[in-house]
C-alpha positions in Angstrom: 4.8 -12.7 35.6 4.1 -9.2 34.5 1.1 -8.2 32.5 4.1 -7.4 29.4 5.1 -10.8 29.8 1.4 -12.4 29.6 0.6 -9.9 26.6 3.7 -11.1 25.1 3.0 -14.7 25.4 -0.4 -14.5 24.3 0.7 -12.1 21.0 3.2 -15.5 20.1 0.4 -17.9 20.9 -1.7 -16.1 18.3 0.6 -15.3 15.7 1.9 -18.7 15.9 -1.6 -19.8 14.8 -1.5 -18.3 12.3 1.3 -19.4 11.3 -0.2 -23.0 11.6 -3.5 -22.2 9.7 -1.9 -20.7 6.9 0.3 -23.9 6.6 -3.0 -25.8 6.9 -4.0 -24.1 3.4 -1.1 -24.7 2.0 -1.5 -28.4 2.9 -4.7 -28.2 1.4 -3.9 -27.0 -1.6 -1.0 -29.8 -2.2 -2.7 -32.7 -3.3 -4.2 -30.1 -6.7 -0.8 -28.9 -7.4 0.6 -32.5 -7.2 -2.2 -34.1 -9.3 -1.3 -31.7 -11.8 0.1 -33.6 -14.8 3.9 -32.9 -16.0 2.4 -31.7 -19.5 0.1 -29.0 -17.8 0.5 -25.4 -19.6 1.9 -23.4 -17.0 -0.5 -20.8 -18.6 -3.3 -22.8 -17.2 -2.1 -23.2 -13.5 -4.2 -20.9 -10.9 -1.7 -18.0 -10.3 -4.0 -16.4 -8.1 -4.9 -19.2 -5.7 -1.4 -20.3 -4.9 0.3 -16.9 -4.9 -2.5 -16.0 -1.9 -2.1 -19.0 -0.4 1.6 -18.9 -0.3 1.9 -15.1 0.3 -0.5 -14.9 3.2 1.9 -18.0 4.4 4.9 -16.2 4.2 3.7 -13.0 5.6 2.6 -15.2 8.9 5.5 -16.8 9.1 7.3 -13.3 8.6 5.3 -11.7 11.5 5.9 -14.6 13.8 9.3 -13.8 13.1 9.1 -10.3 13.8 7.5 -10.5 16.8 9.6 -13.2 18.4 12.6 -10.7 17.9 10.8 -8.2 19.6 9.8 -9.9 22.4 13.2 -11.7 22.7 14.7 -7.9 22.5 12.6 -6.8 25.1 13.0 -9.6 27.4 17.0 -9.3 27.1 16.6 -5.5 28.0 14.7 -6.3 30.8 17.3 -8.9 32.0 20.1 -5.8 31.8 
């Protein structure tokens, strides 16, 4: 195994948790937004916390994403 391939691995390892601690928040934070009753003004509901919570989600999932291409497009390359 080649010092790329154990960089690579280890760059998936740790963007892949944090894929799974940002989905950890977001479990967290279910339980509120469930409890929240059907007549709630939407005016009231906490923007803030559940756009940063589901944005910094999204953006680990998104780099995961990214980075597994790479890695697979490097890996093919290498293979040629």
């Amino acid at each position: 195994m080649s010092r790329d391939d154990e960089n690579a691995v280890m760059a998936v390892k740790n963007a892949w948790l944090g894929v799974v601690t940002t989905a950890e928040a977001v479990v967290e934070l279910s339980p509120v937004v469930q409890a929240l009753a059907d007549e709630t003004a939407s005016a009231s509901l906490d923007f803030e916390t559940y756009h940063r919570v589901v944005g910094t989600h999204a953006n680990a999932v998104m780099a995961l994403r990214g980075l597994l291409d790479e890695v697979k497009r490097k890996s093919d390359a290498a293979e040629e």
